[in-house]
C-alpha positions, 0 to 999 in steps of 0.5 A: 864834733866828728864834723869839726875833727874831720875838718881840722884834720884837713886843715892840719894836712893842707897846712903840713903840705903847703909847709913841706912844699914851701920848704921844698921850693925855699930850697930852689932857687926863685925866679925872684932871685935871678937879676940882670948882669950889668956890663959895666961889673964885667972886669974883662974888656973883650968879654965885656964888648962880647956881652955888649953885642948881644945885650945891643941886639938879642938876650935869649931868654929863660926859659929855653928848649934847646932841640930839634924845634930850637933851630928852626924857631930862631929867627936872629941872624947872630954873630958868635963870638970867638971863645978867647979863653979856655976854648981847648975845653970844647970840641966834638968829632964823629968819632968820640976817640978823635979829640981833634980841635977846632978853635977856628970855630968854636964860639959863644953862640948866644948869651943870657943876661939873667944871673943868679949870682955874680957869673954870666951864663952863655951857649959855646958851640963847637963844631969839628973840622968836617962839619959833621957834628955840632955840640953845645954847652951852657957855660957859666963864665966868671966877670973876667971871662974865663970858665967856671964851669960848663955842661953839654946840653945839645948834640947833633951828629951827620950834619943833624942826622941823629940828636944825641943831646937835648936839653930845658934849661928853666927860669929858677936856673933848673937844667934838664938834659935828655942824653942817648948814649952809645957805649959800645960804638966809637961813632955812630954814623960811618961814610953818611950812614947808620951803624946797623944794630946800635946798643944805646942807653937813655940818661935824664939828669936834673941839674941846679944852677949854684949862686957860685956859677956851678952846675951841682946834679940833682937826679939821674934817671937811667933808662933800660939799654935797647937796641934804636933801629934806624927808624927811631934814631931819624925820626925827626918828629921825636924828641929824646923825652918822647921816645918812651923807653923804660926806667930802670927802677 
């Protein structure tokens, strides 16, 4: 008899934890839901011809690490598009105070063809003036080609000296992105060199996704302020997730 509760017991507490796992991944989006934009549904002729080129030469694919590692593993020689709409939303500058654009360069540097909903999802890049600093977004484009919404996801600084952003975007359309911070200071490299004694700030956030193109944040992990020697932050062998710092509880 003890023999037979104990094993019902089991069975009762696989049974309540698969269902409270089912219901947590019911809550997420599915691979399974994800469907392939058709470029025949995009109403914009310019947008559509942009996503024609990459769909007639090369799709990146989910999922994606977007470091360090992502630009020394591609190997496509892609042309990016120049942003025709809403490109007064993306610039980058050394100096975070400079809001300087440069829309001469601001392009879609690559494209996805896997949607969730009735939006296209792309990579803009933007680079300032000098050609210092590099910044990407994933943004979520609406079938006319204009923005719906747009999230950082990759940050260099001093021709790729120091990564401030890092980012996986997964295949149920989760995105996390590993952000360094550096509140204090305006800029971070002067004249080709490291500010001395820099007070930074580790932030993980999780985002989803919507079937609406949005990117609606699911968990925010802070970790404590340090100081980041120049050793760290040139360290090119470390990513941002691997640097160790500790998590404020």
């Amino acid at each position: 008899m003890k023999y037979m509760i104990k094993k019902y017991c089991l069975a009762l507490l696989v049974l309540i934890s698969t269902g409270s796992m089912m219901a947590q991944i019911k809550n997420l989006p599915s691979p399974l839901s994800a469907k392939i934009v058709r470029a025949e549904n995009i109403k914009d002729r310019s947008f559509r011809e942009v996503y024609q080129y990459f769909q007639a030469n090369v799709f990146l694919e989910l999922p994606v690490t977007i470091n360090r590692d992502f630009k020394r593993k591609d190997r496509q020689k892609l042309r990016p598009y120049p942003l025709r709409k809403d490109n007064e939303l993306f610039f980058v500058n050394m100096n975070k105070k400079d809001y300087r654009r440069n829309d001469k360069e601001t392009k879609i540097s690559y494209m996805f063809s896997e949607t969730n909903g009735d939006y296209v999802m792309g990579i803009v890049t933007a680079i300032s003036a000098d050609h210092h600093a590099v910044k990407s977004w994933l943004v979520t484009f609406n079938l006319s080609g204009h923005v719906i919404d747009y999230l950082p996801i990759c940050e260099s600084l001093g021709e790729d000296m120091v990564r401030t952003i890092e980012s996986h975007i997964y295949e149920n359309f989760i995105v996390d992105v590993q952000q360094l911070s550096f509140p204090n200071n305006d800029y971070i490299i002067e004249k080709e060199v490291l500010v001395n004694d820099l007070k930074g700030q580790r932030v993980d956030r999780s985002f989803i996704i919507t079937t609406e193109g949005k990117f609606k944040k699911t968990k925010e992990v802070c970790f404590l302020p340090q100081i980041y020697s120049d050793t760290t932050l040139l360290d090119k062998t470390i990513l941002i997730h691997q640097r160790g710092e500790n998590a404020i509880k």
